[in-house]
C-alpha positions in Angstrom: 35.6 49.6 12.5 32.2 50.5 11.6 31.3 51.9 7.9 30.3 55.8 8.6 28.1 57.9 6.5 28.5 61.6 6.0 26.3 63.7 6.0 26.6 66.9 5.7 28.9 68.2 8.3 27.7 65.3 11.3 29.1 61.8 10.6 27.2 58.6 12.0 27.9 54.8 12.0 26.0 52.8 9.4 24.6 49.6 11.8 22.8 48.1 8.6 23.6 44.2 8.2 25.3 43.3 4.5 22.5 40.8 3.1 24.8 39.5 0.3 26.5 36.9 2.0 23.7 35.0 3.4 22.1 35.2 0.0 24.8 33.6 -1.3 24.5 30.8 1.5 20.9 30.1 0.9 21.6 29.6 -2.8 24.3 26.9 -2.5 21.8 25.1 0.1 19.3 25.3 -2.5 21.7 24.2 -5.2 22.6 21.2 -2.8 19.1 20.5 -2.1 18.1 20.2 -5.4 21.0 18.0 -7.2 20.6 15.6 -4.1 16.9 15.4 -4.3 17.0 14.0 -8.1 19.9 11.9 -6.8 18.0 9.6 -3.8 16.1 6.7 -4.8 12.4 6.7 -3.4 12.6 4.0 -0.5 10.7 0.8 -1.6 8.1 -0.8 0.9 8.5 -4.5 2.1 5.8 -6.2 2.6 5.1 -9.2 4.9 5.0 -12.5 4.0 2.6 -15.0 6.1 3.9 -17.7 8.1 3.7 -21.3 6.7 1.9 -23.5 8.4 2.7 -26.9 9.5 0.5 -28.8 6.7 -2.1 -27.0 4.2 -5.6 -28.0 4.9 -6.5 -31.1 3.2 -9.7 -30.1 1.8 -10.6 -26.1 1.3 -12.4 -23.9 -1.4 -10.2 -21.8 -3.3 -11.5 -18.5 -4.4 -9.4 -17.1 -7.3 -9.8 -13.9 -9.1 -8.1 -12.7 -11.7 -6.9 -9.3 -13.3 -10.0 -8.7 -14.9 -12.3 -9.3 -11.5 -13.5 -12.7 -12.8 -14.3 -15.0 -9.8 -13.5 -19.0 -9.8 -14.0 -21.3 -7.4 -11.9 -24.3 -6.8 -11.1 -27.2 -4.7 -14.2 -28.3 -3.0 -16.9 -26.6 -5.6 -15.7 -25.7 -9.0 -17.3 -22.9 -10.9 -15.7 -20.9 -13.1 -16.1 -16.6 -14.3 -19.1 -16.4 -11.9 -20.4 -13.2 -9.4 -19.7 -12.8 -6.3 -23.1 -13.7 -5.2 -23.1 -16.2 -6.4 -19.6 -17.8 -4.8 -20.7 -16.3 -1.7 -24.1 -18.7 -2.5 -21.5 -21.9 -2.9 -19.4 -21.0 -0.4 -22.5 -21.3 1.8 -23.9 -24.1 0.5 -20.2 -25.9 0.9 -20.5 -24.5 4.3 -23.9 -26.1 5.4 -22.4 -29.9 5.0 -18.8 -29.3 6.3 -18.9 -25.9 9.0 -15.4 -25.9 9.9 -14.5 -25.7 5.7 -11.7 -22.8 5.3 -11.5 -20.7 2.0 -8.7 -19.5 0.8 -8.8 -16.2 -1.3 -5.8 -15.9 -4.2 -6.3 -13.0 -6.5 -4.0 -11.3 -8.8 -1.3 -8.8 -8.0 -3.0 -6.2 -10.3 -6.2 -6.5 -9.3 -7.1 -3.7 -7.3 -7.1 -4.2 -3.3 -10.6 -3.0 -2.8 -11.9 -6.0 -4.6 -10.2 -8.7 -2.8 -11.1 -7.2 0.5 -14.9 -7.0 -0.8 -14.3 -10.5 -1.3 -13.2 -11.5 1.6 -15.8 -9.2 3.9 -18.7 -11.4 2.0 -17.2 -14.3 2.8 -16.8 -13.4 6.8 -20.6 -12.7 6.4 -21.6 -16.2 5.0 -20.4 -17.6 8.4 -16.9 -19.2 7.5 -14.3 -18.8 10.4 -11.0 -19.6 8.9 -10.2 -17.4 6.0 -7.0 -17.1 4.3 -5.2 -14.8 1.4 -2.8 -16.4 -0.8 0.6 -14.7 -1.2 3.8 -15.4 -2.6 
């Protein structure tokens, strides 16, 4: 039976809706929101590996950098701590005896990803088709 109000000598039904317990519902979803949302572990990202190929090029140039951005060149030319100009400038000089020559690009896991892909877009540039990253 409706709640009725009086007043005065005329009575009337009271069609208000009681707020109370839905404000108590939205504060135990909140609750429950809040204690699970410390509780889950942020999801972690796999990345890819690459697939392995049948046998490793016999000969290569192997551009390392490491955490500090310092560029090496190994394998077929060997230079140590030099710019990038200056690989790209080996790379292409490597290039003009032996065309097909791949270069593989290792660099360190906390060097930042800009770098590496700088690295590699220079390389594209100085004509070499077959250009690899290292992973683990």
């Amino acid at each position: 039976m409706p709640a009725v109000a009086s007043r005065g000598s005329k009575r009337r039904a009271v069609n208000d809706i009681n707020m109370v317990p839905f404000i108590d519902v939205m504060l135990v979803l909140l609750i429950i929101f809040m204690v699970t949302a410390t509780v889950t572990v942020p999801g972690s990202i796999n990345v890819p590996g690459a697939g392995q190929s049948e046998r490793a090029p016999d000969t290569r140039i192997d551009v390392l950098i490491d955490e500090a951005g310092r560029i090496s060149l190994a394998g077929e030319v060997q230079q140590q701590h030099i710019s990038e100009e200056r690989a790209v400038e080996a790379i292409r000089a490597a290039l003009a005896q032996r065309p097909d020559l791949p270069v593989m690009i290792a660099a360190d896991s906390e060097l930042r990803y800009q770098q590496v892909i700088s690295m590699m877009r220079q390389v594209r540039e100085a004509g070499v088709q077959r250009v690899g990253l290292a992973v683990k």
